[in-house]
Phi, psi and omega in degrees: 000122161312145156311099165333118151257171215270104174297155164230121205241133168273095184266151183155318209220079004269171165295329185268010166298303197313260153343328175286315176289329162291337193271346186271312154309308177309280194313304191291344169257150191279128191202100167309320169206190202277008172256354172267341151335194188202147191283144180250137145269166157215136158243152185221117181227086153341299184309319189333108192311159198298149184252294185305337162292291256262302205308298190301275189256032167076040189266217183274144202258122181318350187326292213289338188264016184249290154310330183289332177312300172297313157284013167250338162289334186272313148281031160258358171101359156308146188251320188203132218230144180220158187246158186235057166204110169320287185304320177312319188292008154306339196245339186338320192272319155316323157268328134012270168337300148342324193218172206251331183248155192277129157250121191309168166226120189297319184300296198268352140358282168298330183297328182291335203300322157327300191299313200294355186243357148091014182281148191255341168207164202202149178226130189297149157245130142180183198295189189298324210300303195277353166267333153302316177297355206014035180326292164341290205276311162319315205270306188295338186287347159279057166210166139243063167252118157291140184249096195270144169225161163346142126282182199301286175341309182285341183285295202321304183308318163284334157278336141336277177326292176312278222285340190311312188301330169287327139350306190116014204236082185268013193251120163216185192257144198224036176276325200262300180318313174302328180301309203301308160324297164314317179286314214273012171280322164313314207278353197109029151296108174306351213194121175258107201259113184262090215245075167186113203289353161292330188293352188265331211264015162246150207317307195290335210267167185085185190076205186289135183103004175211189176192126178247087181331319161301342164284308202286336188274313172317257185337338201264317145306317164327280206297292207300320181274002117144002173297195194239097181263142185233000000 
């Protein structure tokens, strides 16, 4: 049998976007006991500067606390590394660069995952940063899946949302999020893409009717390292 190798997660941003993604590998591997799992690294660094403050209003750029992240893992024996923040892969080619070993990339991850599942239009939720940045909108344009987003109001409400969850407050009134969620269903969304890893981490959200990236970079991380993903 080949040797599994050893994920590494560049953690932090938020910490519990961070948990979610291990615990969604932990879930996702096929395992009788605790020696068929597969080794997790994490560094989980809060400080990592804000991505969408970097995009947007010139704030500090996350580059160097991403890369240092991404080589201490990598001399820590990582084989192959993922990040559990939709927006940081704005910087994706700069840490890339940075290390010797592949870092999945989660936007396109979701993107096959979408064609494989044959959807034709899809409406985005994530924060400002990644949608002015047009991550998305780049990755998805090699597809044919149209990619619907907010309006300005409705981008507000979600960024609302995202940052109340980094706070820590995931029980919040979702009243105005379900309106954003509702317009873009209206418009034809097949799929509501919760392309921002805080957002899979409220009670109500998932399952049929959304895709959730964190799941798809976790199978995916599975798969690479060398499991059984379920």
């Amino acid at each position: 049998m080949a040797e599994k190798k050893v994920i590494g997660i560049i953690g932090g941003m938020g910490p519990l976007a961070t948990v979610d993604l291990f615990r969604k590998i932990v879930a996702h591997t096929k395992a009788d006991c605790d020696q068929e799992h597969l080794r997790v690294l994490i560094d989980n660094d809060p400080s990592i500067p804000d991505r969408t403050a970097a995009l947007l209003s010139g704030g500090e750029s996350p580059v160097p606390k991403l890369t240092a992240a991404a080589q201490k893992l990598q001399h820590s024996g990582a084989d192959l590394l993922a990040i559990p923040c939709n927006t940081s892969h704005c910087f994706y080619d700069a840490v890339q660069a940075a290390v010797d070993i592949p870092i999945l990339h989660m936007i396109r991850i979701t993107a096959q995952a979408l064609q494989s599942r044959k959807i034709r239009q899809a409406g985005l939720l994530a924060t400002s940063g990644t949608v002015q940045a047009g991550i998305y909108q780049r990755i998805f344009a090699g597809t044919d899946i149209c990619l619907l987003t907010p309006g300005e109001s409705g981008q507000q409400v979600i960024m609302d949302a995202i940052y109340r969850i980094k706070s820590g407050s995931l029980f919040i009134d979702r009243s105005g999020f379900r309106k954003v969620m509702d317009e873009m269903l209206r418009q034809g969304a097949e799929t509501l893409i919760l392309g921002c890893t805080e957002l899979p981490l409220l009670p109500d959200v998932g399952g049929p009717g959304f895709t959730d990236p964190t799941l798809e970079l976790a199978l995916e991380a599975v798969r690479l390292a060398g499991g059984e993903a379920i």
